[in-house]
N, C-alpha and C positions, 0 to 999 in steps of 0.2 A: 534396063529392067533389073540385073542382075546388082547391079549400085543402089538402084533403090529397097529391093527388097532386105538387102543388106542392112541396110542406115534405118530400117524402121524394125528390123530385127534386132538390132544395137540396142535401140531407143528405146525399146519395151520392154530388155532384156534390164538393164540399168534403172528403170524407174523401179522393176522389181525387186530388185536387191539395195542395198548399201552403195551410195556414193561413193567415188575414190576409193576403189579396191588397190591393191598394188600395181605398179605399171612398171615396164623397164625402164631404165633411163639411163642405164653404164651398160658399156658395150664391154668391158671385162667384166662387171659382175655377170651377165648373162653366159658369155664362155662357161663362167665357174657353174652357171647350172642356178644361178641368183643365190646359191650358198655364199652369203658376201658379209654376215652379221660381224665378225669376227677380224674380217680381214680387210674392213673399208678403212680407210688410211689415206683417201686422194679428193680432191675436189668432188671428180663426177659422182661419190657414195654417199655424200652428205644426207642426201632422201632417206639413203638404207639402215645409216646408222648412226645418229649426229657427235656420237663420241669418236668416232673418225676424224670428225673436225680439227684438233688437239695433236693430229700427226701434220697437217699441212703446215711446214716448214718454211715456205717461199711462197711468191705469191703468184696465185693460180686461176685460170681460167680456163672451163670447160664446157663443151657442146655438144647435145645428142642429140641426133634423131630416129627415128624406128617407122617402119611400116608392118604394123602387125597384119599377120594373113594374107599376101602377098598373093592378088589372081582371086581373091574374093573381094575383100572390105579396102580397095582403092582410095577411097575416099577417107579411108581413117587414118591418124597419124598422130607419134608421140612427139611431142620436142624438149630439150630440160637445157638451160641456162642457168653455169652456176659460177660465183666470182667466189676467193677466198684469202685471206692475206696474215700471217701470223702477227700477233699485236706484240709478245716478250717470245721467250723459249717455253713456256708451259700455256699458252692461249693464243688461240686463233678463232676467228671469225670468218662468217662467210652468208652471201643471200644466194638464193637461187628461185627458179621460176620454172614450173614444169607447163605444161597444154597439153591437152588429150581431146580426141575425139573425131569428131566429123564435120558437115556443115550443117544440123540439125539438132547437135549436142554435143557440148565442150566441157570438162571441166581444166580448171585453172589451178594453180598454187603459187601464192607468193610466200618467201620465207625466209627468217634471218636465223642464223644458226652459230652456233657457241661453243667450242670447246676447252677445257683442262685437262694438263697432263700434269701427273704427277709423278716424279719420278722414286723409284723405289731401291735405286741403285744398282751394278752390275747386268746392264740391259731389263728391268723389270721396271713396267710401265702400268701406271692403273689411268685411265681416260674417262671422263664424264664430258654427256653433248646435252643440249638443250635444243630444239627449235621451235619459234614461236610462228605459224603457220595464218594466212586468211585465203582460204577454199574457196573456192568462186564454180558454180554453176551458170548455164548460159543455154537459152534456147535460142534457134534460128526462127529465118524466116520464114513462113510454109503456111498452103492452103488449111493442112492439118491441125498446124499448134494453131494459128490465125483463128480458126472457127471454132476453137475452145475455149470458152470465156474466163476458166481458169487458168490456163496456160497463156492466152494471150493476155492476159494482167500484168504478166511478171515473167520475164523473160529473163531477170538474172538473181539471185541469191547467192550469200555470202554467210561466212561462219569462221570463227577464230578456233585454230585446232591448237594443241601443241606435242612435239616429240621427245623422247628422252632414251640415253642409252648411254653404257661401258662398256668399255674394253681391257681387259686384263691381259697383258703381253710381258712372257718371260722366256728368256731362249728365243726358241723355234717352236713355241707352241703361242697359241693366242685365244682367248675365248671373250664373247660380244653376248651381250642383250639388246634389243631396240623394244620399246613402247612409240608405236604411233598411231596418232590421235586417241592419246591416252582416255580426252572429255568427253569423247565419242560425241560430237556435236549434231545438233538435227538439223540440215539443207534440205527442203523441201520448196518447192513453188505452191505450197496450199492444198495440196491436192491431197495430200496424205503423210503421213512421219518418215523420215528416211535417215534417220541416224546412220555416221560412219562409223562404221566398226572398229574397235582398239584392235591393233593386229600386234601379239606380242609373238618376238622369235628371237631361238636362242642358238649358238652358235657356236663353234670353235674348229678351230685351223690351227695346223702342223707344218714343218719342214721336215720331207718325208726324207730327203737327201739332198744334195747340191743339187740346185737348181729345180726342184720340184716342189708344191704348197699343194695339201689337200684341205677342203674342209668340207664339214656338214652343216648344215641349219633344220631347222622344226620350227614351223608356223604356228599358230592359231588364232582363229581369224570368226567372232560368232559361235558359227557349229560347226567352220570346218576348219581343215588342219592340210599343211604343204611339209612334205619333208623332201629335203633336197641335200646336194651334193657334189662334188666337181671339183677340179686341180689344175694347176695352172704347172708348164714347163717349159725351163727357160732353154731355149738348143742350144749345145755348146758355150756358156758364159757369154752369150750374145746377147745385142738387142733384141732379140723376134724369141716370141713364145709363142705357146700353144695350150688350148684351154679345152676342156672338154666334162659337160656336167649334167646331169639332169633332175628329173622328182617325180614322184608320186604325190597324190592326196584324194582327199575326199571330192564324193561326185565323179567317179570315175578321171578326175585328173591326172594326166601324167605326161610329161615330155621331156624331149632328149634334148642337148643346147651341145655349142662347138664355137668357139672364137680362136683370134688371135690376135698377135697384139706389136707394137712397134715402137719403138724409142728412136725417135731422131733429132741432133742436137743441129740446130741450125747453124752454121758457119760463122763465127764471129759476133753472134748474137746476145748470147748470153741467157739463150731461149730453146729450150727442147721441145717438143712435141710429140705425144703419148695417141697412139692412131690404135684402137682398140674396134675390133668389130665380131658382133655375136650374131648366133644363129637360133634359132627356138623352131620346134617343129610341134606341137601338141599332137600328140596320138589319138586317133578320134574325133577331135574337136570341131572339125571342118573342113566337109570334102571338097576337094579342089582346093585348098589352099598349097601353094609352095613355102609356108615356114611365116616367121616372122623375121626380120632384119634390122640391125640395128647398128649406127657407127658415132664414136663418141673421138672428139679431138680436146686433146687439154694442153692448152699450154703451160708449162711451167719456168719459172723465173730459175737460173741456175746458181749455186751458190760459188760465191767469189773468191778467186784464186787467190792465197797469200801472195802477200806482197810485200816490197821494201817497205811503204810506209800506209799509213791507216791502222784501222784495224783486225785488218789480218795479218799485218806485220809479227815476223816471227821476232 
């Protein structure tokens, strides 16, 4: 009972708003508290900020998943699949493929994503991202949607969105814009208009000391607005850090987040592995829940040792 009431609580809460609100999908940007505008640089933030795309140097692939609410909404779950490969030293590409939802309502994302770097000399980076987006809605099967002649018509809609964002990095300090679904496109099944919201958010990140990155972002989303926050710490010039962030915003929103994070380079491989995992707790939001969870695995290609001959030959 307690699964169903949930999934039709979802269901009714999501027809009323805006499709594809924001979702997690990086188990470090969640640590940082989803203050990630500024600081996305890796495969799994392509979603957050596609001028990220333009730092991916090697070639990369990542995988999340999350169980938002944890001991309520069982049934719900995020996934994001994302591949990425640099084309020269100033452009890289990348797709990726996010899922949300339940058994009664999904929404999907496929997407190819672009970035430029340009450089500006003496560590000073300007980045532009592009991604060209098709949004997919999806209703289940059910006595409910079944016996509604509008819902049981049309059981999937689709819509082309697109993202755009920079990143301006000099030193140890960094600042990020992201535009997504800039066209605000309308996915509806007939029943009524539901445009997705442009959610534009601005950003920037510091190197507060060795081994420490703070940053901030501001949302706005509609009518409402998310300011967040969060740092990431490396222990001792090690692979293991430690992440710790959260936000307020509009609607009584607010929650605390906490991750950590791993680098392990596989034994003669030539393949590391990026083990990142976030905690999210909303204040308020839902009693009985134990948090949201979420663990994101990227592999990445390592870059090639000099050597007597090729070209990395000294």
């Amino acid at each position: 009972m307690k699964k169903l009431f949930f999934a039709l609580l979802f269901f009714f809460a999501v027809s009323a708003q805006a499709a594809f609100e924001y979702y997690d999908y990086s188990g470090r940007a969640v640590g940082f508290g989803d203050a990630f505008t500024a600081m996305a640089d890796d495969v799994s933030a392509m979603y957050i900020n596609p001028a990220g795309t333009a730092f991916i140097n090697k070639k990369s692939v990542s995988f999340s998943y999350s169980k938002p609410y944890v001991g309520v909404g069982e049934e719900l779950s995020n996934g994001y699949l994302a591949m990425a490969l640099p084309i020269d030293e100033n452009v890289s590409v990348g797709v990726y493929y996010t899922g949300f939802g339940l058994a009664i309502y999904s929404e999907k994302t496929y997407a190819f994503t672009a970035g430029y770097k340009y450089s500006m000399g003496n560590k000073e980076y300007l980045t532009f991202g592009l991604s060209a987006k098709n949004l997919v809605k999806e209703l289940g099967n059910g006595d409910s949607i079944d016996a509604n002649p509008l819902l049981a018509a049309k059981h999937s809609v689709s819509a082309l969105s697109f993202d755009a964002g920079a990143i301006y990095r000099v030193g140890g300090a960094s600042f990020g814009l992201s535009l997504q679904n800039i066209n605000q496109p309308d996915i509806n099944f007939g029943t009524a208009s539901d445009p997705v919201a442009m959610r534009i958010t601005g950003g920037a990140a510091v190197k507060v000391m060795a081994g420490l990155v703070a940053e901030a972002d501001y949302s706005v989303f509609g009518n409402s607005w998310v300011a967040s926050a969060g740092g990431e710490y490396n222990i001792n010039k090690s692979n293991f850090c430690m992440r710790l962030g959260g936000g307020i915003g509009s609607d009584s929103y607010s929650r605390v987040n906490a991750g950590i994070g791993y680098d392990y380079t596989l034994p003669g491989s030539g393949v590391s592995i990026d083990i990142d995992y976030g905690f999210s707790y909303q204040l308020g939001f839902i009693d009985g829940s134990a948090g949201s969870h979420i663990i994101t695995l990227t592999f990445r290609e390592l870059p090639k040792k000099p050597g007597k001959e090729g070209e990395d030959a000294k």
